[in-house]
C-alpha positions in Angstrom: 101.3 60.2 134.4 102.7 60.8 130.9 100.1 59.5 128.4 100.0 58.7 124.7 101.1 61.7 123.6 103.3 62.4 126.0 105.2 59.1 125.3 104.8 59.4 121.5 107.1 62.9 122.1 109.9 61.0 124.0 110.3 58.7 121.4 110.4 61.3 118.7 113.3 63.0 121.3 115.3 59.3 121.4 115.5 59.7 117.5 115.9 63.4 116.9 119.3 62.8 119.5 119.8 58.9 119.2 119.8 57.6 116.0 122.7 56.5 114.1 124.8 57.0 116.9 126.8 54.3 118.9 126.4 53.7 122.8 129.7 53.9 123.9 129.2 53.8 127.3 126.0 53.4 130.2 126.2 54.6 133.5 123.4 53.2 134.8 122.3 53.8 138.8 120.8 50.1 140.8 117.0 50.0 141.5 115.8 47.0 142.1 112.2 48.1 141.8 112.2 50.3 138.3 114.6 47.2 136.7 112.5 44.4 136.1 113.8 41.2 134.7 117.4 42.4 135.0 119.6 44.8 137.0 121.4 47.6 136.6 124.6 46.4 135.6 123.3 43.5 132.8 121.4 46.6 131.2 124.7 48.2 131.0 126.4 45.7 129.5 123.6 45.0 126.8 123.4 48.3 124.8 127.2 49.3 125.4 129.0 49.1 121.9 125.6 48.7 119.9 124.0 51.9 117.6 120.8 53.1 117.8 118.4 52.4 114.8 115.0 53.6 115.7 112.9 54.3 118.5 108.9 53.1 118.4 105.7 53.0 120.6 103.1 51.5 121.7 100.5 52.6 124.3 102.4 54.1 127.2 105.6 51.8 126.4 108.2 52.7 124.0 111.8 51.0 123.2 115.0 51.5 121.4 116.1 49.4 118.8 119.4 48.7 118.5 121.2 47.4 115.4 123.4 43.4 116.2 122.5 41.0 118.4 120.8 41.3 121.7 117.8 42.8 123.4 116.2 46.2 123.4 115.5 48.3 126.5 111.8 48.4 126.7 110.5 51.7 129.2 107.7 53.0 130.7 107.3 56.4 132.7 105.3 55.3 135.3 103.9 58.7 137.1 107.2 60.7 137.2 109.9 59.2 134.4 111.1 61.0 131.7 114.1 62.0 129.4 116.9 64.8 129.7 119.3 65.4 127.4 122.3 66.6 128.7 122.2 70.8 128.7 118.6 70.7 128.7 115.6 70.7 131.1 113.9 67.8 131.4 110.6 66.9 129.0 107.9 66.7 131.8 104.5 65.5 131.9 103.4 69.1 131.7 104.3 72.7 132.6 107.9 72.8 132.8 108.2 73.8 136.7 110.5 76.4 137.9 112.7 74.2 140.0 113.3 72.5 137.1 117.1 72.0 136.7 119.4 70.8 134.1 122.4 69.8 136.4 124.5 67.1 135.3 123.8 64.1 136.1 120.5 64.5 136.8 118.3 63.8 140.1 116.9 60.4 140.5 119.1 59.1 137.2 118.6 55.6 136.2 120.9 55.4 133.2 122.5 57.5 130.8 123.1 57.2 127.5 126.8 58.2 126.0 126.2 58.7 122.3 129.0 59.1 120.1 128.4 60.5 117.2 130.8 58.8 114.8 131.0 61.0 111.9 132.0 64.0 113.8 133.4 62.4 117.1 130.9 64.4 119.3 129.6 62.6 122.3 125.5 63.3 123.6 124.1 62.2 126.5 120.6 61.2 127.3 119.2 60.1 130.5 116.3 58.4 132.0 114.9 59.4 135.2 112.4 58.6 137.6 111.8 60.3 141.1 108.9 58.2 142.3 110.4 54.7 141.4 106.7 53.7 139.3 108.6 53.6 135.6 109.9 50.0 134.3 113.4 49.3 132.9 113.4 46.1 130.8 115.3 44.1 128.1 113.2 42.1 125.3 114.3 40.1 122.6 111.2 41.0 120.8 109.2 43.9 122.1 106.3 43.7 120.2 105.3 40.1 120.8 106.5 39.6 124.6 105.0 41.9 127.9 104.3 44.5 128.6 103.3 45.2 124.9 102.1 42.1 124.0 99.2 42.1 126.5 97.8 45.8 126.1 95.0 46.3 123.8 95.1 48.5 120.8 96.8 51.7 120.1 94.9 54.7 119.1 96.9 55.5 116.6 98.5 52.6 115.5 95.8 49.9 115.7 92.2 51.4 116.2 90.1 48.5 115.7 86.9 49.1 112.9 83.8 50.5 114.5 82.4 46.9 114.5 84.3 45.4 116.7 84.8 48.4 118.8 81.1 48.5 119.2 81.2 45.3 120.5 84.3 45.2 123.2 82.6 47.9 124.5 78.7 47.1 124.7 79.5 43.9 126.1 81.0 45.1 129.4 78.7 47.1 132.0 81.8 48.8 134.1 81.9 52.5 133.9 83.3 53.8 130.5 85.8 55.9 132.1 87.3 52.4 133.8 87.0 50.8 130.5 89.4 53.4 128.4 91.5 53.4 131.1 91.9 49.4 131.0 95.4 49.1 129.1 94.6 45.8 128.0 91.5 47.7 126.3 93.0 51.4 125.1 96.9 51.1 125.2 98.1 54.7 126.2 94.8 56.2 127.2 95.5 57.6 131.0 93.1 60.1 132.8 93.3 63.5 131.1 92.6 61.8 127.4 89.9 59.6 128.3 88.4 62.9 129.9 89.2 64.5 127.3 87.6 61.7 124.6 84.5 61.6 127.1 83.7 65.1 126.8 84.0 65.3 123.2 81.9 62.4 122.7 79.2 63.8 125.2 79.5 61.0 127.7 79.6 61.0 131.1 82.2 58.9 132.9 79.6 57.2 135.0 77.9 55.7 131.8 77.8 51.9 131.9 79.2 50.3 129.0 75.9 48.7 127.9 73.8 51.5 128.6 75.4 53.5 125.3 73.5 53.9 122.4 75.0 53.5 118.9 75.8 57.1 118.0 77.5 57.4 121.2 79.9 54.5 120.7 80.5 55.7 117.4 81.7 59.2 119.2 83.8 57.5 121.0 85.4 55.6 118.3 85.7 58.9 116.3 87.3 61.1 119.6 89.3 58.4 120.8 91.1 58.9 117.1 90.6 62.7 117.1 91.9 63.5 120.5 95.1 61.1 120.1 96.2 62.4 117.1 95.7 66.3 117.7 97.5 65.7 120.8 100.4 64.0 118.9 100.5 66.4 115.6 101.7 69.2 118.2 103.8 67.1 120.0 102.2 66.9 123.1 102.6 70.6 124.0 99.1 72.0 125.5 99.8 75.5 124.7 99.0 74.2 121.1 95.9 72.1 122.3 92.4 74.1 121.0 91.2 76.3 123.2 88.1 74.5 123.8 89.6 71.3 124.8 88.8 70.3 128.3 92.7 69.8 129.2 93.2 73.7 129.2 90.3 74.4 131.7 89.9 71.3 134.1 93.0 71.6 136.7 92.3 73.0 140.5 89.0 71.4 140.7 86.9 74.2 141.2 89.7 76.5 142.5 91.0 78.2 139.8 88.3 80.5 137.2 88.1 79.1 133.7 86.7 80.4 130.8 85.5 77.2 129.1 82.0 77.9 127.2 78.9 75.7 125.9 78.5 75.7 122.3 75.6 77.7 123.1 77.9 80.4 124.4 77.4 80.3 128.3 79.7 79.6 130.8 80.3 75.4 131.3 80.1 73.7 134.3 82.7 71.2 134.9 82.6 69.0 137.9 84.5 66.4 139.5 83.9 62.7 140.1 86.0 59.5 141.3 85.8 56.7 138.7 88.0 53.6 138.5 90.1 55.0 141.5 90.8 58.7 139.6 89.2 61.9 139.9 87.3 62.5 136.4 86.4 66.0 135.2 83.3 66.3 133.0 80.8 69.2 131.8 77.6 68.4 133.2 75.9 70.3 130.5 77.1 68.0 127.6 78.0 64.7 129.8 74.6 63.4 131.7 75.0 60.4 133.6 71.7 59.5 132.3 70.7 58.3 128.8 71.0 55.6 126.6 70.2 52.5 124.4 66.5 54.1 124.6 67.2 57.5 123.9 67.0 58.8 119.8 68.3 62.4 119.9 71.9 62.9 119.8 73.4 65.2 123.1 74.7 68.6 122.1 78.2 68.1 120.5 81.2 69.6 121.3 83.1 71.9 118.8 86.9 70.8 117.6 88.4 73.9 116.9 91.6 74.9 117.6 96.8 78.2 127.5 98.0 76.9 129.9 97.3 75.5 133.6 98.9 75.9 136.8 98.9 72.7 138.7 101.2 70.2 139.0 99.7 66.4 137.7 101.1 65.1 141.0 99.2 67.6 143.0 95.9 67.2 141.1 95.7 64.7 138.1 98.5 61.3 139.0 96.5 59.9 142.3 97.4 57.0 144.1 97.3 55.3 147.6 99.6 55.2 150.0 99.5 52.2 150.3 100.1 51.5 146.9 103.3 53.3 146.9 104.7 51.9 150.1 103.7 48.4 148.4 105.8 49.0 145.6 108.8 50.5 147.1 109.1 47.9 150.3 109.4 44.7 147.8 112.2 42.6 148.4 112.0 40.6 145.3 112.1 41.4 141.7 110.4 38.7 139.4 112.7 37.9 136.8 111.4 35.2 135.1 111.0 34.9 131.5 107.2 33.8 129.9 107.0 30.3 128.8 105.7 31.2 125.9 105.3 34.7 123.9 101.7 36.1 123.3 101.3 37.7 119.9 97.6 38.8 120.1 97.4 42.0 122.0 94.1 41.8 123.3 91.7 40.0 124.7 89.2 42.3 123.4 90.0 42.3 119.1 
C-alpha cells in the first residue's frame, strides 16, 4: 500500500502537472465502492470549470484544492491507486513492473483530469486509478477538519508531537508496537514497510508491548519515526536512493531471495519474519529482541544511517489481506453518504 512517502510524491506530481491550470473537463468512470459520499457524476460536476491551486497531505490522504466555491476531492490509494499522467507510466507503489503500460485511458480509470493550460492553450491529463477498488474518492468542504483527516493522529512530518507526549501515547498502551504505528488514528501515513523500517532503526522488535519500552527506546522511536519519514520524502520516495543499509532494500522474498544486509559489527544479519497486527513484519533478530525493557540500562546495538533494488511485487509479498475482507468490500450494496453532524478539529485521540 502506498505509504507516507509514497503519497507525499503524488501530491508533489498533482502540482508539478496541476497547478494553475483550469479543469475543463472530467471523465470520471461509476464505482459505487471507491466514491464515498457522492458518485461519479456529482464529482464531475464539482471540479469542472474550477483551477487548481495547490495540492497538500496528510497521512496517507491528500487533496486538491481548488480556487471558487465548492468542495475538494479528498483521495486515498488504498492498496493499488495511483496517478498517470497522460504519455507516462504510472507512479507505482514500487518497482515499476514490466507490464506496465501507458495506454490511454488507462486500466481501471476512475477519473481524469483535463487540464488546460490557459496561457499557452495546451491541454494535460491526469488520471486516477485503482485496480483493486480499496482507494476512496471524496468531496470536503473543509479537508483538514472533517474525515478521514480529521480523525487520524499526527503526521510525521507535519505534526510530530514533543517527546513528552509521545512518551506517553505510547507507554500507556500494552498492544504490540508494530500495531500501535500502524494505528492511523496514532501515526497518520505509517503503513508496514516504514514502521519496519522505524522498528529496526530504533532496535525494537515488533512484538514489544508498548509499556514494556524503556525511555531510550521510545525516544528511538520518536527520533526514527522523524528520520525514516523524511529521508524517504527528500528523494521522493524512490528506493534506489534509500541507504543501502535501510531494511527496505533487503527485506522482500522472506527468506527467498540472498541479501547482503550486515550488522554494524560487520557480519551477515538475520532478518526474520513475523505476523503482527494482521501483517507480516520483517525484523533483524540481532538488533530487535523481543525481550527487554523498562528494567534493562544498556542501550541495544544501534543501527548506522548512512546512505538497490527489490524484486517482488508489494501485492505478492508486503499488501496482505483476507479474502474475506476483499469480497466484503466489493459485495456492498450501499454507500454511506451521510454527512457528520458535527466536524472534529482535534486529530487525535492520543495528543
Amino acid at each position: 500500500m502506498p505509504e507516507l512517502p509514497e503519497v507525499e510524491r503524488a501530491t508533489a506530481l498533482i502540482r508539478s502537472v496541476a497547478c494553475g491550470k483550469v479543469i475543463v473537463r472530467v471523465e470520471t468512470s461509476e464505482d459505487t465502492i471507491v466514491y464515498t459520499g457522492t458518485d461519479h457524476t456529482e464529482f464531475a460536476k464539482e471540479l469542472t470549470g474550477r483551477s487548481v491551486v495547490d495540492a497538500a497531505r496528510y497521512g496517507k490522504v491528500f487533496y486538491i484544492k481548488l480556487d471558487g466555491e465548492g468542495r475538494a476531492p479528498v483521495l486515498h490509494f488504498g492498496m493499488t491507486g495511483m496517478l498517470q499522467v497522460k504519455g507516462q507510466l504510472p507512479t507505482y507503489y514500487r518497482k515499476t513492473p514490466k507490464t506496465a503500460s501507458s495506454d490511454w485511458p488507462p486500466r481501471f480509470m476512475k477519473f481524469i483530469l483535463h487540464l488546460k493550460n490557459e496561457a499557452t492553450g495546451g491541454i494535460s491529463e491526469l488520471a486516477f486509478l485503482d485496480a483493486r477498488r480499496l482507494g476512496r474518492i471524496r468531496l470536503c468542504a473543509s479537508p483538514l477538519t472533517e474525515p478521514p483527516i480529521s480523525t487520524l493522529g499526527f503526521d510525521p512530518i507535519l505534526s510530530m508531537p514533543v517527546l513528552t507526549d509521545f512518551q506517553t501515547a505510547v507507554l500507556r498502551r500494552s498492544c504490540p508496537i508494530k500495531a500501535l504505528l500502524l494505528d492511523q488514528s496514532f501515526s497518520a501515513g505509517v503503513g508496514n514497510w516504514v514502521a519496519d523500517e522505524i522498528l529496526y532503526h530504533a532496535g525494537v522488535h515488533p512484538e514489544r508491548r508498548c509499556n514494556t519500552l524503556a525511555p531510550f527506546e521510545v525516544q528511538k522511536l520518536h527520533e526514527q519515526t522523524q528520520y525514516v519519514c523524511k529521508t524517504a520524502v527528500a528523494v521522493n520516495a524512490d528506493d534506489t536512493k534509500f541507504p543501502e543499509n535501510w531494511l527496505f532494500k533487503h527485506r522482500w522474498g522472506k527468506g527467498k531471495k540472498k541479501h547482503t544486509l550486515l550488522l554494524p559489527s560487520g557480519e551477515p544479519a538475520t532478518i526474520k519474519w513475523v505476523t503482527v497486527g494482521g501483517r507480516t513484519s520483517a525484523y533483524v533478530a540481532e538488533l530487535q529482541q523481543v525481550t527487554g525493557g523498562i528494567n534493562e540500562s544498556e542501550d541495544p546495538p544501534s543501527v548506522n544511517q548512512s546512505d538497490s533494488d527489490s524484486d517482488l511485487t508489494p501485492l505478492e509479498e508486503e499488501e496482505e489481506i483476507t479474502i474475506v475482507a476483499i469480497k466484503a468490500k466489493r459485495t456492498r450494496k450501499n454507500v454511506v453518504t451521510a454527512t457528520p453532524s458535527k466536524r472534529v478539529t482535534k486529530r487525535s485521540k492520543f495528543f
